[in-house]
C-alpha positions in Angstrom: -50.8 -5.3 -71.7 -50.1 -5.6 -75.6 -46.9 -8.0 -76.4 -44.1 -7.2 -78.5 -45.6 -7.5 -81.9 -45.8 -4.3 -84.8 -48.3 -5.8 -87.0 -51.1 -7.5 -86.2 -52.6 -9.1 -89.2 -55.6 -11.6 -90.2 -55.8 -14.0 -93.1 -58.6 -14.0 -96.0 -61.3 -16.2 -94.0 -61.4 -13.2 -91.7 -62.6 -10.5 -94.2 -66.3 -10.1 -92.6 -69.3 -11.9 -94.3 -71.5 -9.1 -93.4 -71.6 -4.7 -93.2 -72.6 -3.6 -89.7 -75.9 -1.2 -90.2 -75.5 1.5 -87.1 -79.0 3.1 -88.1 -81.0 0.7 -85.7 -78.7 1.8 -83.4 -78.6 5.7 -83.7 -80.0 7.5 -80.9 -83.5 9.5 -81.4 -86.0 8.9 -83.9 -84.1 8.6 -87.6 -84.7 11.7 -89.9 -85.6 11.2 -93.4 -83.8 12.5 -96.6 -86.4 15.4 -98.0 -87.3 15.5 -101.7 -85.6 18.8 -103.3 -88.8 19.7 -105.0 -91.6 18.6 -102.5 -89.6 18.9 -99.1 -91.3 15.2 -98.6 -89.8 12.2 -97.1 -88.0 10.6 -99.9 -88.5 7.4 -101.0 -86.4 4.4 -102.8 -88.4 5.5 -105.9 -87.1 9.4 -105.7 -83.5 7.7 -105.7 -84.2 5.1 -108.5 -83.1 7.2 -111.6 -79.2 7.6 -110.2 -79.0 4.5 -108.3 -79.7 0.4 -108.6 -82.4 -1.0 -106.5 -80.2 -2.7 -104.4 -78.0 0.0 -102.8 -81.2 1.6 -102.7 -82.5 -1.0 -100.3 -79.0 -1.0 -98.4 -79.6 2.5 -98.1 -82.7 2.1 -95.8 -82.2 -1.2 -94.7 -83.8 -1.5 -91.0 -80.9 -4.8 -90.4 -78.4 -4.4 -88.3 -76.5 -6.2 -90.6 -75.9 -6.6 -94.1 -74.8 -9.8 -96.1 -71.6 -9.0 -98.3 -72.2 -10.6 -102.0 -69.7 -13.2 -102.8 -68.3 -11.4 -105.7 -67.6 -8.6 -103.6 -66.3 -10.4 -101.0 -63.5 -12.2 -103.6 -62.8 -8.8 -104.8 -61.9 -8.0 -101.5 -59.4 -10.6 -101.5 -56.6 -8.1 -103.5 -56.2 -6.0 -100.7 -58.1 -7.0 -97.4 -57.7 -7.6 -94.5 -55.5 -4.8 -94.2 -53.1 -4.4 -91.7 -52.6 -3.1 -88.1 -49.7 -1.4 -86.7 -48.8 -0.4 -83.5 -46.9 2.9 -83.7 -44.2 2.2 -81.2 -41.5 4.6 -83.2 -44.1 7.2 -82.7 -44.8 6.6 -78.8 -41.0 6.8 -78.1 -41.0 9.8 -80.4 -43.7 11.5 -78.5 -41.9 9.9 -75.5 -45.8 8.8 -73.7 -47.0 6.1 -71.9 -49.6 6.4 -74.6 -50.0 3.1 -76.6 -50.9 4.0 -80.3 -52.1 2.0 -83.3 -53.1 2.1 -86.6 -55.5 1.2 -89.0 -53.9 1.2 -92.8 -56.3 1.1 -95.8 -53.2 2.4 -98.1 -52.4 -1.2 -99.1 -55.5 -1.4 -101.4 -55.0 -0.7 -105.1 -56.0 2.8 -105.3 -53.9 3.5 -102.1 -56.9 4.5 -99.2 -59.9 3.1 -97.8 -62.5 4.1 -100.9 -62.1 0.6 -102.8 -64.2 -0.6 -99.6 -67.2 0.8 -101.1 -66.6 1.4 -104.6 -66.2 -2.2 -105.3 -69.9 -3.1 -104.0 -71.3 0.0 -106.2 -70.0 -1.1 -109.1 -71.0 -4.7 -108.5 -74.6 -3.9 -108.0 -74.6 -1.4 -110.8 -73.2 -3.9 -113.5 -75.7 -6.6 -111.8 -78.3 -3.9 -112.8 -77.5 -3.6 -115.9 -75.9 -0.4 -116.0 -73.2 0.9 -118.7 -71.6 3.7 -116.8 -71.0 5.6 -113.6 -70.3 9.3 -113.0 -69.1 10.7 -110.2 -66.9 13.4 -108.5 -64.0 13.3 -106.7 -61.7 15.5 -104.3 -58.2 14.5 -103.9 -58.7 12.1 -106.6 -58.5 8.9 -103.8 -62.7 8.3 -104.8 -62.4 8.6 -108.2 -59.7 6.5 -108.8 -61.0 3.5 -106.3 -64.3 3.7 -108.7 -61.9 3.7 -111.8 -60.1 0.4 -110.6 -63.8 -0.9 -109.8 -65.2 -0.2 -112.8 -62.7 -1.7 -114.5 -62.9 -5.2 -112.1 -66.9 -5.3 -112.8 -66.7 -3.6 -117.1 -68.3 -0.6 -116.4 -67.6 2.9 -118.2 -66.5 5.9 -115.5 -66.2 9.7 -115.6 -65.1 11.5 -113.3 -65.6 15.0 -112.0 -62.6 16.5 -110.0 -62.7 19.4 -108.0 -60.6 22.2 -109.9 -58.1 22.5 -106.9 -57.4 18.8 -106.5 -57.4 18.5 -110.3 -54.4 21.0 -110.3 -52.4 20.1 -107.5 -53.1 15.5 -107.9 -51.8 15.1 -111.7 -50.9 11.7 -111.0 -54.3 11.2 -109.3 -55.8 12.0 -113.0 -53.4 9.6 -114.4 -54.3 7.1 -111.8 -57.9 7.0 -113.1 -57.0 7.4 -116.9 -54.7 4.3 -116.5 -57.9 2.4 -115.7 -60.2 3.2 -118.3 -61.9 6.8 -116.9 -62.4 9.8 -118.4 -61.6 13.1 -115.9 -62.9 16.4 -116.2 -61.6 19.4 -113.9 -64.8 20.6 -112.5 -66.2 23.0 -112.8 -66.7 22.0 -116.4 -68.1 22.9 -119.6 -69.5 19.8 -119.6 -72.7 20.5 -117.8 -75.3 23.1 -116.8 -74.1 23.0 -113.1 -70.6 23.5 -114.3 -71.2 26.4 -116.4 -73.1 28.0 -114.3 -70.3 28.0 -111.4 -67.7 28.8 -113.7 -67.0 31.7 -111.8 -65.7 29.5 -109.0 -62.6 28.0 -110.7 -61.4 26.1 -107.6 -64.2 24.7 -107.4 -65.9 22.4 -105.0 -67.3 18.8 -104.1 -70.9 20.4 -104.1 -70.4 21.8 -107.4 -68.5 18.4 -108.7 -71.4 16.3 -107.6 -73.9 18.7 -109.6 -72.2 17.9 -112.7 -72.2 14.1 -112.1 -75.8 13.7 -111.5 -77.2 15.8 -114.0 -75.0 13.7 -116.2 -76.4 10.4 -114.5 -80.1 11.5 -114.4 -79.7 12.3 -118.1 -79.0 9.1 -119.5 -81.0 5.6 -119.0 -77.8 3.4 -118.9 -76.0 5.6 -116.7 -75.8 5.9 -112.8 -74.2 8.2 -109.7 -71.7 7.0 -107.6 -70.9 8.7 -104.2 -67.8 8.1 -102.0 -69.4 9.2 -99.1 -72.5 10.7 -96.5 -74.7 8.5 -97.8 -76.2 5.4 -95.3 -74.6 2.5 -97.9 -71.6 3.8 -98.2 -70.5 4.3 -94.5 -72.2 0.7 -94.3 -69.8 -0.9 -97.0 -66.8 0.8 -95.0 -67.4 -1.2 -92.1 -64.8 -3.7 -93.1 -62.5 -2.0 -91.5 -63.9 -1.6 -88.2 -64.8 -5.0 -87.8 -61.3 -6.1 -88.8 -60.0 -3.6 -86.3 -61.6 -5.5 -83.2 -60.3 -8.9 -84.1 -57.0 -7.3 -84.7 -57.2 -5.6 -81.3 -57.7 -8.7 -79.8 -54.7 -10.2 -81.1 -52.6 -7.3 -79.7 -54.4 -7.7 -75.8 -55.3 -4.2 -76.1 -58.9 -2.4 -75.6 -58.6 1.8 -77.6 -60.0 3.9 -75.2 -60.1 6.6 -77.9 -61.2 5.9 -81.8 -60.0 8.7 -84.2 -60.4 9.0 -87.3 -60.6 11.9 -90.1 -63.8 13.6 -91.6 -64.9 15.0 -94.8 -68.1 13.2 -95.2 -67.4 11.1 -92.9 -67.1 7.2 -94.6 -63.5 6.8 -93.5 -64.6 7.6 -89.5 -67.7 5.5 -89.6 -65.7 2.5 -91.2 -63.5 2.2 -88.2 -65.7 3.5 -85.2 -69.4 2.2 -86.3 -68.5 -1.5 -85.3 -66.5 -0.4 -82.1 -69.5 2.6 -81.8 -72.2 -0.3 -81.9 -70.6 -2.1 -79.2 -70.7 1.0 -76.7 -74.2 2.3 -77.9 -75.5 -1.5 -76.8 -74.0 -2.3 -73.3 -76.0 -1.4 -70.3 -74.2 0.6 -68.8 -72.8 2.1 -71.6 -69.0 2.4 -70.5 -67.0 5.4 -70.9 -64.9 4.6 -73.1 -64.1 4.5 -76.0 -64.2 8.4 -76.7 -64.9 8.7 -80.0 -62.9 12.0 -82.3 -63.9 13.1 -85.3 -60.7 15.6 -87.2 -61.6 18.1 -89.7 -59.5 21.1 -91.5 -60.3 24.5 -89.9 -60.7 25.9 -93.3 -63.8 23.9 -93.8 -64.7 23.2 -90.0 -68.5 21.3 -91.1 -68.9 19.6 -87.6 -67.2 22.6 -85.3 -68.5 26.0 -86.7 -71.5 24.2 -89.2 -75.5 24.4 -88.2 -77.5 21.2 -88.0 -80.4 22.0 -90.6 -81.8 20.4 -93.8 -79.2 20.8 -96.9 -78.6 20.0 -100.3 -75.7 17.6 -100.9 -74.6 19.6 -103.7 -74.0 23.0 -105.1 -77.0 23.1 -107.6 -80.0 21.8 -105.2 -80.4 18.5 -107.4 -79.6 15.6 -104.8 -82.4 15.1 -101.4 -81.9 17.4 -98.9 -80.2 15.7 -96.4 -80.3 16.4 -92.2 -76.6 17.3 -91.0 -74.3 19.9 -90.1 -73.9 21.7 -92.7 -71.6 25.3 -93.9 -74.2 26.2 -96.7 -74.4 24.1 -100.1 -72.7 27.0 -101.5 -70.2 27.0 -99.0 -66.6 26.7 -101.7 -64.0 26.0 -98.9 -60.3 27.1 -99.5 -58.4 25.0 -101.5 -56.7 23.2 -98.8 -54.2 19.7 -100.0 -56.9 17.8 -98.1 -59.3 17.9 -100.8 -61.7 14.8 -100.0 -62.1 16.8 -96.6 -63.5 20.1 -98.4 -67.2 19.0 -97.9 -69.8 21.6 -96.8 -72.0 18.8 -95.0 -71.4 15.5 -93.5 -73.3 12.1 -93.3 -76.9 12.4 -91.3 -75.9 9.5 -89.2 -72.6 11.0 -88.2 -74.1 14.6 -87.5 -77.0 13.1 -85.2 -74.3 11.1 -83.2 -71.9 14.6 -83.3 -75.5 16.3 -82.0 -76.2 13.7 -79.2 -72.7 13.7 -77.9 -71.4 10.9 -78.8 -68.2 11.6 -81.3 -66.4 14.8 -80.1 -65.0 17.1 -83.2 -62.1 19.0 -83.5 -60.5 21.2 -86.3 -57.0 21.6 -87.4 -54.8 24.0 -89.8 -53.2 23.0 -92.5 -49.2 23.6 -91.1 -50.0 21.9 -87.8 -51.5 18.8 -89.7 -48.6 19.1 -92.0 -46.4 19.2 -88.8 -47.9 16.3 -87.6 -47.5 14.1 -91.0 -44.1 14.6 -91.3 -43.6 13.5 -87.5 -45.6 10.0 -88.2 -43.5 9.8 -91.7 -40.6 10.3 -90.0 -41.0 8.0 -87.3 -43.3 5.1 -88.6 -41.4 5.7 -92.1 -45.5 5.6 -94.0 -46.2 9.0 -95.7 -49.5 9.6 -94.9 -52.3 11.6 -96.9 -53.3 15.7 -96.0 -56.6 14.0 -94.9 -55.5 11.5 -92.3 -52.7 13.8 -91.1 -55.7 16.0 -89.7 -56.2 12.5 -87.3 -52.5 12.2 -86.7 -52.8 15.8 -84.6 -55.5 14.8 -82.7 -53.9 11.7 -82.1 -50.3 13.5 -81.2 -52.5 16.0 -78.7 -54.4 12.8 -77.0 -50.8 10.8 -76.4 -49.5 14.3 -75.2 -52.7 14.6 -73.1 -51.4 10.5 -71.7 -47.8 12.0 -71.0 -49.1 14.9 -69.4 -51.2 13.8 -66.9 -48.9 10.2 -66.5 -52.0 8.0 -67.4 -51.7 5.3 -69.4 -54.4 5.6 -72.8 -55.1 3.2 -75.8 -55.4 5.5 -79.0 -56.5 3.7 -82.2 -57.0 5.8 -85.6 -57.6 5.0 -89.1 -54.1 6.2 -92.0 -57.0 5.6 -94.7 -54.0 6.8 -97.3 -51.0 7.2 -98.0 -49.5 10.6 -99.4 -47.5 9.3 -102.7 -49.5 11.8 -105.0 -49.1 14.2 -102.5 -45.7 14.9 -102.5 -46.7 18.7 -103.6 -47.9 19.4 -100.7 -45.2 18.1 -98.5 -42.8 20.2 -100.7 -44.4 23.2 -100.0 -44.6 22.5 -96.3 -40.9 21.6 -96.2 -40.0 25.0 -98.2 -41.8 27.0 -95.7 -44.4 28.3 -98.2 -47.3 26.1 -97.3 -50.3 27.9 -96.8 -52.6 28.1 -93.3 -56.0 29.0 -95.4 -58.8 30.8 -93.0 -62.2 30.0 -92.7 -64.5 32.4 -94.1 -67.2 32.5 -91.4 -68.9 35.5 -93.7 -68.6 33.0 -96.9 -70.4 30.6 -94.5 -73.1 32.8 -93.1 -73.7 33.9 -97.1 -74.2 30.4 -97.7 -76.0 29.5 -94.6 -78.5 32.1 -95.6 -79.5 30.2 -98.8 -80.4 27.2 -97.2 -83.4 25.6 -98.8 -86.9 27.0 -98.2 -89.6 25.1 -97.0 -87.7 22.6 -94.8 -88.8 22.3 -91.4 -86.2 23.4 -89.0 -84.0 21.4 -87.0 -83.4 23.4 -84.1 
């Protein structure tokens, strides 16, 4: 039984040493990344124009664990280890025998979970020599946690943000201007990719990453910069997973359900991957923890997506990558979750949503709104349109607990707070917030431009 303690909290020795690599772990035979002219394997030297060597080498490192640089690791030091909180304002508002907690990567500079991993991308980029870094951005919570990192290591940044993000996040913008980056509301007329989907004004994360690496693969001195899907992000993101166990073990408790939000999935695989790792090795593997993955229903990737070979962007530039996917030319509504409008997810995250183990659900925009405000009002944190989609399936699984009179550990990851998303909350609070549908004609549209030439998945 946990004790009486809210906050359960570790001191700087604890920040971990080392990433925890799940791909030795994953079940089936791994899937490689597909070339997007060949449709062959790709290989570190097909990634070596947009990226250093070394996260190249993290990327498809067979180690089941991976040494944090000592730079990185200082870095860290601003922010982590960050906190955990059991929600006990929230049990008694929920009135469950449900025992909740909390995971909260808003106490880093930028204000979510990205710093995790943009911190070791810029180190290795500066360490290679580079002079800039583009990238995109949804909600603006990427972009600015690779401003702020630039900045630490003296690297340039721009920054491509999605055209519905871009309107609705000014302070976002400003966030990353304040360090040193340059923004452009994508699509842009910066770039071929831009112009080319100009006649999608909202735009999109598929057509934002176009823009940044045809910038990147234009210039010597410049490289890409992704906040999520790929292997070496999720990996850098493992921080907080690994913090989450000690921390678990200073409250007596075991979760016997890990939630977390997905877009592309680096916020869930930062906190289950460690506790995943754990499960996937014991013999027997015990049933618990359950593992749930939230989404938005207006871009439902994991629940209404097909598991085939995509491109991770709009264009068709990046490797084609094996996941559930809606159609790289899938432009979800413009939901206030932004960094969850992503037409694919990460490989390793799809092939454990295909095996069975990590369960997906999708949520509307009012009812995850609903939700937020419930958690704000009770725990007093404001949380971010992307997490709120984990505070409903967190609020269903403690009123599954009080239902049935079972008792039932819950842990999820608040990867951000909602401070810049204040918009949002006051259309929900006027009554005028939006419930966006999914377009399952715009996806079956897209679906049907899938690349040609890769071999199927099903």
């Amino acid at each position: 039984m946990a004790d009486t303690h809210t906050k359960f909290l570790l001191g700087e020795d604890a920040i971990p040493t080392h990433w925890v690599n799940l791909l030795p772990d994953l079940p089936g035979d791994p899937l490689p990344p597909l070339h997007p002219g060949t449709m062959a394997p790709a290989g570190p030297d097909d990634l070596s124009p947009i990226f250093p060597m070394a996260l190249i080498l993290q990327e498809v490192s067979p180690e089941p664990e991976v040494e944090v640089p000592e730079a990185v690791r200082e870095a860290y030091k601003l922010w982590r280890p960050t906190p955990l909180y059991r929600a006990r304002r929230l049990e008694a508002e929920l009135d469950t025998p449900a025992r909740i907690y909390y995971k909260y990567e808003g106490v880093s500079p930028a204000g979510s979970h990205k710093p995790n991993t943009a911190v070791p991308q810029a180190y290795e980029n500066a360490q290679a020599g580079i002079r800039k870094l583009t990238t995109e951005t949804g909600a603006g919570q990427w972009g600015s946690s690779l401003a702020f990192a630039c900045r630490l290591f003296g690297l340039e940044c721009e920054v491509f943000m999605v055209g519905s993000s871009y309107d609705q996040k000014p302070y976002r913008r400003s966030m990353m201007q304040t360090w040193g980056a340059t923004v452009h509301r994508s699509p842009s007329d910066e770039t071929e990719s831009g112009r080319a989907n100009a006649g999608s004004p909202t735009g999109s994360l598929g057509i934002a990453i176009s823009e940044a690496v045809e910038i990147a693969g234009q210039n010597e001195d410049t490289n890409y910069s992704l906040g999520s899907v790929l292997n070496h992000v999720l990996l850098h993101q493992t921080v907080i997973g690994q913090e989450s166990i000690a921390q678990m073990e200073l409250a007596g408790d075991e979760p016997d359900v890990i939630v977390g939000c997905v877009g592309g999935g680096s916020n869930f695989a930062g906190l289950a991957y460690p506790w995943l790792r754990r499960k996937l090795r014991a013999n027997p593997s015990p049933p618990t923890p359950r593992f749930l993955a939230a989404e938005p229903a207006a871009c439902p990737t994991l629940t209404q997506g097909v598991y085939a070979y995509d491109f991770g962007d709009t264009a068709g530039l990046t490797p084609l990558m094996p996941m559930y996917t809606l159609g790289h030319g899938f432009v979800p509504p413009p939901v206030h979750a932004g960094g969850l409008r992503y037409h694919g997810d990460a490989p390793s995250l799809c092939a454990l949503v295909k095996a069975g183990a990590i369960e997906a659900r999708a949520f509307r925009q009012n009812e995850t709104f609903e939700a937020a405000l419930r958690f704000a009002r009770s725990e007093g944190i404001i949380p971010a349109p992307e997490p709120a989609h984990a505070i409903r399936a967190v609020i269903e699984e403690a009123e599954s607990a009080r239902e049935s009179g079972e008792e039932r550990v819950i842990l999820f990851g608040l990867c951000g707070h909602g401070h810049f998303d204040l918009a949002a909350y006051d259309a929900y609070l006027a009554g005028t917030l939006e419930d966006p549908e999914f377009s399952a004609g715009d996806r079956d549209a897209a679906l049907a431009a899938l690349p040609e030439g890769a071999p199927s998945l099903v």
